[in-house]
C-alpha positions as YAML, in Angstrom:
chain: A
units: angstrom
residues:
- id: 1
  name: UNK
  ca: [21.54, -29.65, -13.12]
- id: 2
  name: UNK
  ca: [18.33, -28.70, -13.47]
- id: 3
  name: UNK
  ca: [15.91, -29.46, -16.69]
- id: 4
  name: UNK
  ca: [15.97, -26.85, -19.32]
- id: 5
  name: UNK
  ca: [12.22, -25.53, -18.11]
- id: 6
  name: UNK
  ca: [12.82, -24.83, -14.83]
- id: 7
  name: UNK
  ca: [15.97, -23.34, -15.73]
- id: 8
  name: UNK
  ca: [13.87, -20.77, -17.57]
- id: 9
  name: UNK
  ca: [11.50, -19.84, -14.92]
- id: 10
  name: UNK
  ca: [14.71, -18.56, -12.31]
- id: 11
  name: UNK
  ca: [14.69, -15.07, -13.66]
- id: 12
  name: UNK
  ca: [10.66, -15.31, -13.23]
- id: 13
  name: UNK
  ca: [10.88, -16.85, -9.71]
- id: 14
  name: UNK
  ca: [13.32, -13.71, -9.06]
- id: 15
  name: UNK
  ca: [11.93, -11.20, -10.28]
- id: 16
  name: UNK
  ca: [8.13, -11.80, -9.02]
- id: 17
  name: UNK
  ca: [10.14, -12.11, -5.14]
- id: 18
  name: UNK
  ca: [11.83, -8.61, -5.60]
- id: 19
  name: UNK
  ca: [8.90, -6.79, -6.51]
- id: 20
  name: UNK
  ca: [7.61, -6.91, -2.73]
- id: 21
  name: UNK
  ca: [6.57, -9.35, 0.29]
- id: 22
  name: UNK
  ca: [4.57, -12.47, -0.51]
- id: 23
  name: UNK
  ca: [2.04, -13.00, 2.20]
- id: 24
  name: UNK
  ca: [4.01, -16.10, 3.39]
- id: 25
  name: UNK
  ca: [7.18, -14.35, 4.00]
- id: 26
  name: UNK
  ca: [8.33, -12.04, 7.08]
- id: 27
  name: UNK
  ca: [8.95, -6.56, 6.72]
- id: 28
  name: UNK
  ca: [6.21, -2.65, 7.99]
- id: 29
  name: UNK
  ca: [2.26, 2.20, 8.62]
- id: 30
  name: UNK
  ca: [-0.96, 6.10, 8.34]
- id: 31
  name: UNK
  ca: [-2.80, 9.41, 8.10]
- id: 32
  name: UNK
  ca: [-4.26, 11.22, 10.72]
- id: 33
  name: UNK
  ca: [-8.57, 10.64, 11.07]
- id: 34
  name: UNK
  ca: [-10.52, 11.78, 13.95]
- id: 35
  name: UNK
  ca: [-11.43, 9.10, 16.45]
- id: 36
  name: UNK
  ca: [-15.16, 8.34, 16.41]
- id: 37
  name: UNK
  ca: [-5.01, -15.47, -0.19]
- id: 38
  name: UNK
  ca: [-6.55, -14.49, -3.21]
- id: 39
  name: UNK
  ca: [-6.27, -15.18, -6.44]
- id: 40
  name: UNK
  ca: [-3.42, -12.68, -8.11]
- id: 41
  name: UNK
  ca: [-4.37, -9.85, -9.72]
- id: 42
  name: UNK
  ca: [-3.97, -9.38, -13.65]
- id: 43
  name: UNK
  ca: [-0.94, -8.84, -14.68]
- id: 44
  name: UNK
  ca: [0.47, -5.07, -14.12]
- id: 45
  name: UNK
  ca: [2.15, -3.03, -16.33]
- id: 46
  name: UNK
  ca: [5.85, -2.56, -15.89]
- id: 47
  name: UNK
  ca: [6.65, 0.46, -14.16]
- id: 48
  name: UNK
  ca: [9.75, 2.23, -14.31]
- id: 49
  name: UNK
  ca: [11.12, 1.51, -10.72]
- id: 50
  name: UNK
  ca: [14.76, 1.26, -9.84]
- id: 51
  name: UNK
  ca: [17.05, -0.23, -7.26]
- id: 52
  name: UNK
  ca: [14.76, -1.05, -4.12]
- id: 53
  name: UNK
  ca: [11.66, 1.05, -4.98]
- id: 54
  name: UNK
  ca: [10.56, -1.74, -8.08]
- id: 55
  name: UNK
  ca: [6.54, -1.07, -7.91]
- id: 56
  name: UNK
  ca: [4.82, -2.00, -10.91]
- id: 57
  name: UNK
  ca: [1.60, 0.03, -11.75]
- id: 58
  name: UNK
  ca: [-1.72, -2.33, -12.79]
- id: 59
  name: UNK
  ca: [-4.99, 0.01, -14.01]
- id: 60
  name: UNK
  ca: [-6.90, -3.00, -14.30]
- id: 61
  name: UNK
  ca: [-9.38, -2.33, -11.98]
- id: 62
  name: UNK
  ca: [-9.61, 1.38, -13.05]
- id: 63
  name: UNK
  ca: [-13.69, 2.31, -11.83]
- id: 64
  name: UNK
  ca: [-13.38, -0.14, -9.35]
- id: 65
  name: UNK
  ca: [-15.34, 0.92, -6.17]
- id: 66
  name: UNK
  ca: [-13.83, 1.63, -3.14]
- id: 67
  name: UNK
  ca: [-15.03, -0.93, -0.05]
- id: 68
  name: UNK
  ca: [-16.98, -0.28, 2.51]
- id: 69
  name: UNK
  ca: [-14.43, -1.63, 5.21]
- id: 70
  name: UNK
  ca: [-13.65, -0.10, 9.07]
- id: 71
  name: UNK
  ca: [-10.55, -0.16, 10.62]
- id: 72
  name: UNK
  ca: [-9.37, 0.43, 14.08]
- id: 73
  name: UNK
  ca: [-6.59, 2.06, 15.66]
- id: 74
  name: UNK
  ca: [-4.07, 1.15, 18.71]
- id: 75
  name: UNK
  ca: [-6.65, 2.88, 21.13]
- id: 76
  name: UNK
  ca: [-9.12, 1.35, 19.58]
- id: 77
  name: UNK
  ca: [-10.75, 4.50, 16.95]
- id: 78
  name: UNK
  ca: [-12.31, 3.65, 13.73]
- id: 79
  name: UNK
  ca: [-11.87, 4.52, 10.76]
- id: 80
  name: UNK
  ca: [-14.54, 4.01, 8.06]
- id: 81
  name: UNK
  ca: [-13.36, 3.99, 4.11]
- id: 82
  name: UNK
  ca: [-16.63, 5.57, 2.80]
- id: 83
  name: UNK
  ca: [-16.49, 8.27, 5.37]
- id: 84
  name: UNK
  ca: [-13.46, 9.71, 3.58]
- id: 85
  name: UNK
  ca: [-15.36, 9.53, 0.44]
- id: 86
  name: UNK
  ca: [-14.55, 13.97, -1.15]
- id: 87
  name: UNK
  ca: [-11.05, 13.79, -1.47]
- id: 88
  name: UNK
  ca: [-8.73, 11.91, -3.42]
- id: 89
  name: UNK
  ca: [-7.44, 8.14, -1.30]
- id: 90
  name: UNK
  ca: [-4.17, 6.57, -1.50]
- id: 91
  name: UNK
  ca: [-4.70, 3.70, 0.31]
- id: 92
  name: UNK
  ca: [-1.49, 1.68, 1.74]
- id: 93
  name: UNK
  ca: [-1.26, -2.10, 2.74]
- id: 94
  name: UNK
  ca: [2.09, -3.06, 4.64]
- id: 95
  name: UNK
  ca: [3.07, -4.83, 7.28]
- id: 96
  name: UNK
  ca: [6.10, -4.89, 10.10]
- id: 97
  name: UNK
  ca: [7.70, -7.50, 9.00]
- id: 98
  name: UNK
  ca: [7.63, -6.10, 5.08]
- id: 99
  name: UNK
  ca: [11.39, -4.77, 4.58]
- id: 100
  name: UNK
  ca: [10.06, -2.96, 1.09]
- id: 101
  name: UNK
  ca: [7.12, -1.56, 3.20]
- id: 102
  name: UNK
  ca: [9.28, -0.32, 6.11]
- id: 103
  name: UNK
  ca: [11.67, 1.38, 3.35]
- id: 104
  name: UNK
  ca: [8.81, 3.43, 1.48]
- id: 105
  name: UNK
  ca: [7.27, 4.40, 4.66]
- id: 106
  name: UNK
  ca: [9.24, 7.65, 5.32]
- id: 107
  name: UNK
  ca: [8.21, 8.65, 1.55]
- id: 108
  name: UNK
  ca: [4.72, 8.40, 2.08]
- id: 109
  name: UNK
  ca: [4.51, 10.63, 5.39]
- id: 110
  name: UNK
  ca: [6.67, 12.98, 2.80]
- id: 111
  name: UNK
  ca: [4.16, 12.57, 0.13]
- id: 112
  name: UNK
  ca: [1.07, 13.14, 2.85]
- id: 113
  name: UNK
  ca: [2.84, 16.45, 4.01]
- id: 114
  name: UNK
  ca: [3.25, 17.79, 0.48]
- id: 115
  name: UNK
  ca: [-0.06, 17.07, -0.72]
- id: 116
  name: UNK
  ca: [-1.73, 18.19, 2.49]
- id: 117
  name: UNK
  ca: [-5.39, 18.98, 1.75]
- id: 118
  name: UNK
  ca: [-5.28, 17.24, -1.07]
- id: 119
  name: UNK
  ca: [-4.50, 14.06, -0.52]
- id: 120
  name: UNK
  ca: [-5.54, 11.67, 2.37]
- id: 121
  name: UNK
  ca: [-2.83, 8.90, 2.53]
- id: 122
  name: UNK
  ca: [-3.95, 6.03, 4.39]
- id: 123
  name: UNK
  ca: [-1.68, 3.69, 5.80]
- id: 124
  name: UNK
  ca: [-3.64, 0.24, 6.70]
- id: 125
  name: UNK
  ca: [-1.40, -2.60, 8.49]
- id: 126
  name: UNK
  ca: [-1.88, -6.19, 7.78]
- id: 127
  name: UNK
  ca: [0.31, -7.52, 10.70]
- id: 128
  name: UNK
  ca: [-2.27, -10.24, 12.80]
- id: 129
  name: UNK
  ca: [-2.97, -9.18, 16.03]
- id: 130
  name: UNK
  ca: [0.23, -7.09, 16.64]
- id: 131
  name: UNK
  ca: [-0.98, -3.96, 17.77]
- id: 132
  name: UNK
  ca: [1.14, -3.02, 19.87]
- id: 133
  name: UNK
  ca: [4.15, -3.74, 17.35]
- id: 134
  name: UNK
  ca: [2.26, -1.36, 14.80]
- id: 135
  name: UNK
  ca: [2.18, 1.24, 17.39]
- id: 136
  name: UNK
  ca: [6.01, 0.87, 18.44]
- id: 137
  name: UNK
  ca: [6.47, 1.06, 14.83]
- id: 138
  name: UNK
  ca: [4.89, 4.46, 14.46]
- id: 139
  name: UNK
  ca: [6.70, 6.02, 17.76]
- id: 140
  name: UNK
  ca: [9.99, 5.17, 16.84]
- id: 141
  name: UNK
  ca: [10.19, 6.45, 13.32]
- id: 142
  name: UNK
  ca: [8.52, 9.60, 13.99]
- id: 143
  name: UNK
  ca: [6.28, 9.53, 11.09]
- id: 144
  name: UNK
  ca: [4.32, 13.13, 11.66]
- id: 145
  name: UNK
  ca: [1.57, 12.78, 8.76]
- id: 146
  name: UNK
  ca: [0.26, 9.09, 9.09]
- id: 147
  name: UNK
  ca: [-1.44, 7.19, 11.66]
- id: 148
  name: UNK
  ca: [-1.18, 3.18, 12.50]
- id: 149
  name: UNK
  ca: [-4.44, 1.96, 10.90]
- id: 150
  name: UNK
  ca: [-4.99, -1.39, 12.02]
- id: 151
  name: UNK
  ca: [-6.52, -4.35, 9.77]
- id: 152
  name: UNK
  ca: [-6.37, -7.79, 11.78]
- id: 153
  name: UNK
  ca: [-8.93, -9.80, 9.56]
- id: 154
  name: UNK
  ca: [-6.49, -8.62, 6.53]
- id: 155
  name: UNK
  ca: [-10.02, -7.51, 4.76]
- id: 156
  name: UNK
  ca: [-8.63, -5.31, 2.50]
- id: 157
  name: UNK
  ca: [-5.44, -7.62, 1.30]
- id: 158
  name: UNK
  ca: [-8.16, -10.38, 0.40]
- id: 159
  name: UNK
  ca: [-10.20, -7.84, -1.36]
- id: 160
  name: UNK
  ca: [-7.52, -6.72, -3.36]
- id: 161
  name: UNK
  ca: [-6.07, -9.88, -4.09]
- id: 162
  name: UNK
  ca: [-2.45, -8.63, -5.37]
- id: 163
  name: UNK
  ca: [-0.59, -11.40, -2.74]
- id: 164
  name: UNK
  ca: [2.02, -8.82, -2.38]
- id: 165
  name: UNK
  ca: [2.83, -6.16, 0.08]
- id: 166
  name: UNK
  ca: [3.19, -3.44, -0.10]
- id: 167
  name: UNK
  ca: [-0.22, -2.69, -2.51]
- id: 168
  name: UNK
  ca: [-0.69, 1.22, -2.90]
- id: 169
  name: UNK
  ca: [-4.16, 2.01, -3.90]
- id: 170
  name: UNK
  ca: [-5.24, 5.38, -5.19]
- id: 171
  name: UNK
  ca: [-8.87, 6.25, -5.79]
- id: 172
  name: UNK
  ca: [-10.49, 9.99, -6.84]
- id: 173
  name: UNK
  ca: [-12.81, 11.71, -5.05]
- id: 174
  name: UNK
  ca: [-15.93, 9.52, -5.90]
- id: 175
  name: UNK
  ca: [-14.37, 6.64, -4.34]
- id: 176
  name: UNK
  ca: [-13.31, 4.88, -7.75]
- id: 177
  name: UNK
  ca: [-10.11, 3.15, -8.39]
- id: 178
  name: UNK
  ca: [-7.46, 5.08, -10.61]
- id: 179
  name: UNK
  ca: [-4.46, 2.75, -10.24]
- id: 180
  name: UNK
  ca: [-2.80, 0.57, -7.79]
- id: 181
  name: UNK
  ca: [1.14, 0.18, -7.49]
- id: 182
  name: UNK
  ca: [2.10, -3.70, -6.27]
- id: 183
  name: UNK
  ca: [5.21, -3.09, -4.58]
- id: 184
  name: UNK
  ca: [7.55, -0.02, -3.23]
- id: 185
  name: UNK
  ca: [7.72, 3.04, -5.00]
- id: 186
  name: UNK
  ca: [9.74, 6.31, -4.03]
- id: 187
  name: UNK
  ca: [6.17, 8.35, -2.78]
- id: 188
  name: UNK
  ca: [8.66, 11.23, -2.83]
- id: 189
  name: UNK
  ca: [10.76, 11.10, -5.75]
- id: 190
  name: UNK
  ca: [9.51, 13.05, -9.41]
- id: 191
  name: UNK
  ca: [7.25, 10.02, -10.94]
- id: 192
  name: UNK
  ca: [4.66, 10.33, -7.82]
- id: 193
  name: UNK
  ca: [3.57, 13.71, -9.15]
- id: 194
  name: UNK
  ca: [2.81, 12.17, -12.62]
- id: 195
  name: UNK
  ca: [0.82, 9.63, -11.18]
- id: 196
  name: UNK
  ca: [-1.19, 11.71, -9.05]
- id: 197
  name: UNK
  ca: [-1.54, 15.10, -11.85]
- id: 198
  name: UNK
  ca: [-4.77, 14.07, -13.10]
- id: 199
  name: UNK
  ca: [-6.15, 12.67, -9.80]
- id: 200
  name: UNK
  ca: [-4.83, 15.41, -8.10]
- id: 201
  name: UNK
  ca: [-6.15, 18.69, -10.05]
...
């Protein structure tokens, strides 16, 4: 039997492991550009997620700016952050192995087909040195609006710092942090246009 305060900390443990991938444990993608550990964040505010898409939203680094970081694709284009600077960013972390990332992956290339031209949705992997399992990835599910953005130093999961994937990041049109969801979220269902109304208009 265990001692009365570790029995209190099981719904914590629980909870904390449903809201996404740690970056010790084994889940999965991008739009479309033309070639040419931390410490944990604060503490988010609950969001109202249910069943498998359990996101929780944090603006605590609302005004944050975006970082200067380049990323490569499976035949080997770059992609540079700042060079995407003039239109709202929502900036995705996942990774193959990620079974809450592989699951909201299908809503985003919905979500980046509905707010084409309005929206870039960036999809960044964090799988080490698996390119070729990023790119599989990509070709078998048919995803029509994202690309398979490649991040093998994980750069932009240690600048973030959540320690969870998947990390959605949006930022306006400036380049400055609006919100971040840690976790899956339903990019498709009727919430995703309330986040995105003021960002978006």
């Amino acid at each position: 039997m265990l001692p009365r305060p570790l029995v209190s900390l099981v719904p914590l443990v629980a909870a904390v492991l449903l809201a996404g991938c740690d970056r010790q444990t084994p889940a999965e993608p991008q739009p479309q550009q033309q070639s040419g550990a931390a410490a944990p964040a604060p503490a988010p505010a609950p969001a109202q997620g249910e069943g498998p898409f359990n996101g929780t939203l944090d603006i605590a680094n609302r005004g944050a700016v975006m970082p200067d970081l380049t990323f490569t694709d499976p035949a080997g284009g770059q992609l540079r952050l700042a060079d995407l600077k003039g239109k709202p960013l929502l900036i995705n972390l996942w990774a193959t192995w990620c079974g809450p990332c592989v699951l909201e992956m299908p809503t985003l290339d919905a979500l980046a087909a509905a707010q084409d031209g309005k929206l870039t949705v960036l999809t960044v992997s964090q799988d080490l040195d698996k390119a070729a399992a990023v790119g599989a990835f990509f070709k078998d599910r048919k995803l029509a609006r994202l690309a398979p953005w490649l991040d093998p130093e994980n750069a932009l999961s240690q600048h973030y710092g959540t320690g969870v994937l998947p990390t959605t990041v949006l930022y306006d049109a400036q380049g400055r942090e609006v919100w971040r969801m840690i976790g899956s979220h339903d990019w498709s269902g009727p919430r995703t246009a309330a986040l995105l109304a003021d960002t978006l208009r």
